[in-house]
N, C-alpha and C positions, 0 to 999 in steps of 0.2 A: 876197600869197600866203596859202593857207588848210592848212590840214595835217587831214589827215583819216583815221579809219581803218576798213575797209571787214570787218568778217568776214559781215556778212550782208546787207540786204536795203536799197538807197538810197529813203529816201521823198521822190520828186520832187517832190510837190506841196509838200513842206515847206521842201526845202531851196533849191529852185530859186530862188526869187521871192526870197530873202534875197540872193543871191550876184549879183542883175543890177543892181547899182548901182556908182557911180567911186568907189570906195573900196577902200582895203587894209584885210583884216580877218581875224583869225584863228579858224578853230574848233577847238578844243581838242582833240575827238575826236568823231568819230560810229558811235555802236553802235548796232544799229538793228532787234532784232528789229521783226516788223511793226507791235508796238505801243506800240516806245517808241523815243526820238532825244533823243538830248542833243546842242543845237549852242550852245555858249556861243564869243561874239561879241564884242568890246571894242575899242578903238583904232583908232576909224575915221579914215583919214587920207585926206583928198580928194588928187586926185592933179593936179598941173598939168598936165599932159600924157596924161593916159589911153591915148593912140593907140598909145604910145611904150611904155608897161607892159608887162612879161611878165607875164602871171597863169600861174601853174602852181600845182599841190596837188601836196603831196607823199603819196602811197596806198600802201597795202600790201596784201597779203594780195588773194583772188579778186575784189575786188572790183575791186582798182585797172586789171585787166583787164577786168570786165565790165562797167563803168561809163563806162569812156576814150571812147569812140566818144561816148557821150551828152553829158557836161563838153566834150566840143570839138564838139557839133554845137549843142548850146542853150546855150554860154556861153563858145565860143571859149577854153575852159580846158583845157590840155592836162595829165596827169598825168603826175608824175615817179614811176616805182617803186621803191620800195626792196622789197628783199627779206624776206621775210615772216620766215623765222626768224632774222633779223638784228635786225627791229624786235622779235619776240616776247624775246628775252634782254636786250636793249638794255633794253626797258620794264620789267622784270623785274626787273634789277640795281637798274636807279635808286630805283624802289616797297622796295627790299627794304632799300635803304642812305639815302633820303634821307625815308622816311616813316614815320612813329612808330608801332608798332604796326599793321604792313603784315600781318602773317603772325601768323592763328593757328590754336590745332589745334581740336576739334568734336569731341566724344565721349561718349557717351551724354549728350548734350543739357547738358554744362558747353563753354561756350567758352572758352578761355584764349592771351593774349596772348602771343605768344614774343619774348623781345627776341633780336634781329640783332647776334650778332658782326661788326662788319665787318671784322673781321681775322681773320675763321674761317667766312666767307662759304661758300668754295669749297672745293671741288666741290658741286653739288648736282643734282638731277634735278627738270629743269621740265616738269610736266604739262601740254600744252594742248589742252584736250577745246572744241573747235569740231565741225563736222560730221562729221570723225573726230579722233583723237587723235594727236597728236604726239606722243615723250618727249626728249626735249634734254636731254644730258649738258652744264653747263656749269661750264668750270674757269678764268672769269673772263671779266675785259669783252672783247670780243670773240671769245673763246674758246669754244666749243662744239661739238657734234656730235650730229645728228639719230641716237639711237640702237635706236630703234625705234619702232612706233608700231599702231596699229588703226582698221582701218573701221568698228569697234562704237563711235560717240560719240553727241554731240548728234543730230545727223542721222537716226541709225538709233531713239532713241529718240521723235525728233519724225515719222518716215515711217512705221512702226508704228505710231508712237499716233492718228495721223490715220485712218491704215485702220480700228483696231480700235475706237475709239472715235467718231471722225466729229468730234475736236476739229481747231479750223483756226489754231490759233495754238501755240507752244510753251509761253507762260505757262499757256494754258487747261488745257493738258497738265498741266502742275505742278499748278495748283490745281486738279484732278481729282485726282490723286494722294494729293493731301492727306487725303480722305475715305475712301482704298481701304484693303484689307485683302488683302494680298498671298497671305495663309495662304487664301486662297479657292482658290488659283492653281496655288502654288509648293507642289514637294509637299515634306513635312518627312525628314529622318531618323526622327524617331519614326511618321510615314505607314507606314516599311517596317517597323522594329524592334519595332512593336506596342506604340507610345510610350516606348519606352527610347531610351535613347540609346548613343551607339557609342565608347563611354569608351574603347576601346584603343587608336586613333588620333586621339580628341581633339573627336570629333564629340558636340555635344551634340544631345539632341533635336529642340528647334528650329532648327537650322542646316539650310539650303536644301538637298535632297540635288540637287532638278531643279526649274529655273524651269519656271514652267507643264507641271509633270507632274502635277499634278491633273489635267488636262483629260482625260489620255487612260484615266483608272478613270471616267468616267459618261457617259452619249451626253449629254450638253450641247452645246449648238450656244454659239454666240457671244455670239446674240441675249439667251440665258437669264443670262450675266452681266453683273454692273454694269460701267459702263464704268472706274467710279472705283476698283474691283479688278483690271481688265486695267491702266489707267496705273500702281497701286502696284504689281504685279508686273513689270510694263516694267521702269520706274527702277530697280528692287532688281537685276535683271538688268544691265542696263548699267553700273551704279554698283561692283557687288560685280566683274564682270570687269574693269571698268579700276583699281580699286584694287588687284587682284589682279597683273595683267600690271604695274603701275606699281612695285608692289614689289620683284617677279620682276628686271626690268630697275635694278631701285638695287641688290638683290644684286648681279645681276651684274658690276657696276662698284665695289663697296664703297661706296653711299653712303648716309649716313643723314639727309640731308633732302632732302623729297621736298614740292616746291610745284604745286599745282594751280591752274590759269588756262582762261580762255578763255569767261567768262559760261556754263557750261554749270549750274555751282551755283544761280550767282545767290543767294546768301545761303539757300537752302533746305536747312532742316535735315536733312528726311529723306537726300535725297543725299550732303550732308557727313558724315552720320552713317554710313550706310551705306558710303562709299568708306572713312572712318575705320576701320571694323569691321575690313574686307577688308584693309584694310595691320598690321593690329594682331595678326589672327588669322595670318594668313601669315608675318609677321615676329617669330612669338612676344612680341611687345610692345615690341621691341627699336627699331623703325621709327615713327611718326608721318606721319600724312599732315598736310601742312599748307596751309591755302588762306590766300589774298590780299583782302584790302577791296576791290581794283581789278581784278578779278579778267581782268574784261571791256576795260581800258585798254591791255593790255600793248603791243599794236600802233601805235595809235595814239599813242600814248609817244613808243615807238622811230623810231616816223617822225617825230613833231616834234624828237625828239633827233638824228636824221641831218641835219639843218644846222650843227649843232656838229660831227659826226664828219668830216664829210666840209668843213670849214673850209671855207663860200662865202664868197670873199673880199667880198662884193657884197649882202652883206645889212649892214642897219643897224639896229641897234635904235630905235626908233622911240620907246615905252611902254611901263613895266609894270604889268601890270592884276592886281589881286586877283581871283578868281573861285572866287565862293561853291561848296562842294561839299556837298549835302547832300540828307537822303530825295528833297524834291520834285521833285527833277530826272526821277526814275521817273513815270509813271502805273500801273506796277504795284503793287498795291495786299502783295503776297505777296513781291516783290525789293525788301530794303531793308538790304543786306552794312554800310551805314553805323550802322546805325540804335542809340546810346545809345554809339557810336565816338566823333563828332566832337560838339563845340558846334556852337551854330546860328549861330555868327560865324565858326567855320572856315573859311578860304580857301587855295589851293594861288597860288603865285608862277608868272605865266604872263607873256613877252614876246611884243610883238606887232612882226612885222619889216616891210619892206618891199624888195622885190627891186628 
């Protein structure tokens, strides 16, 4: 059996060719922007009987739908689904209770380590910005409730940014970002106030009064700005609304910690920094936004942990395999959430089963 988790894009030619051999073998997770896959693979057990095997992956999340058809036509692999925010809190809990320095906060460019009560875990609000955004009230293990959410996420910032800029990946997106100047774009409170700022409700001068309300004080067409100004005014826009709405909803429930997930960060400052702002200013300080090292696993977690939840009498444990976690695994050169986190001999405890 292989366990797998699906929020974006399956690279066939990668993964295929690994999976069509008489072996049981586990992949830990696969997250998959276009230009990056981690399949870590161990505990190869030849099979007496192969004919006789069930192969199934356990998938979650859009993928596990829009992949099923392909897994059982070039590999006779049928996918079992689990349900997507069942694995997103499942992965979630585990990362927050069983791993050292899972969750920290981002704030004007100081990172800081939060240690995990786990006796003062719950309640919390889990953020998970994929294509759009979920927010999950959850008041323990299996405990939760989808409590609102937005179609302003990942997605809207990678379909935009493709338009306006003509970048064809979301990394590229980010590292364009990098180089931009959003104040090209976004127009200021001091743009209206004739550089002052609006000290009676709290507005300082450079605080964003309108994303890309520059544009419409000079006939500039598109072509006249940098593209690496339209992506840093993008991001500052998505990032500053969903840490905003992310707050708004932990008010509304009384909660004061608030985790963000779903590989939308990917360890990049300016976003963390930015979502941080938006929950800090809103919450009069009172709130922290907090992100995850694993940020991008949460799913794939939860689906390997749905073998335990759901007690298959019928699995055996076979091996347990050490399996290295570290930068390399990325080829993005700009996503590196682990990076001066772990030793370079750190390993996560992974079983390899056999159905």
């Amino acid at each position: 059996m292989i366990v797998f988790g699906f929020p974006m894009v399956l690279m066939e030619g990668f993964i295929l060719p690994s999976l069509r051999r008489p072996i049981s073998m586990i992949a830990c997770s696969l997250l998959v922007p276009t230009n990056f896959s981690l399949v870590v693979n161990s505990g190869f057990q030849h099979q007496e009987n192969p004919t006789n095997d069930r192969s199934f992956i356990k998938a979650t999340g859009g993928g596990a739908y829009k992949f099923s058809d392909l897994f059982k036509e070039k590999l006779g692999i049928s996918l079992e689904k689990e349900d997507e925010m069942d694995c997103l809190v499942t992965g979630a809990n585990f990362l927050l209770k069983a791993v050292n320095h899972e969750a920290f906060t981002y704030l004007n460019g100081q990172k800081e380590f939060v240690q995990i009560d786990h006796n003062d875990l719950y309640p919390y609000l889990l953020v998970n910005i994929g294509s759009g955004v979920s927010m999950i009230k959850v008041d323990g293990d299996g405990k939760f409730e989808r409590v609102s959410g937005t179609s302003v996420g990942g997605g809207t910032f990678w379909g935009l940014g493709k338009l306006l800029t003509k970048c064809q990946s979301f990394d590229e997106l980010l590292e364009l970002s990098q180089r931009g100047n959003n104040r090209v774009l976004d127009m200021l409170v001091g743009d209206i106030y004739g550089g002052m700022e609006y000290s009676k409700i709290g507005l300082s001068s450079t605080a964003i009064a309108s994303s890309f309300g520059r544009a419409i004080s000079n006939s500039n067409e598109l072509h006249d700005y940098k593209p690496e100004d339209v992506s840093r005014s993008l991001l500052r826009m998505i990032s500053n609304n969903i840490g905003q709405i992310s707050y708004l909803n932990a008010l509304r429930f009384g909660l004061k910690r608030i985790f963000f997930g779903g590989f939308f960060t990917r360890g990049h400052s300016y976003t963390m920094d930015t979502i941080s702002v938006a929950v800090h200013f809103w919450s009069k300080g009172e709130a922290k936004a907090m992100f995850l090292r694993h940020e991008g696993f949460l799913g794939a977690l939860g689906a390997f942990m749905s073998y335990e939840r759901h007690s298959l009498g019928d699995l055996m444990v076979n091996q347990s395999v050490q399996i290295p976690v570290d930068a390399s695994s990325s080829t993005d050169t700009n996503y590196n959430p682990l990076e001066r986190d772990l030793n370079e001999t750190e390993s996560m405890q992974c079983s390899v089963y056999q159905a």
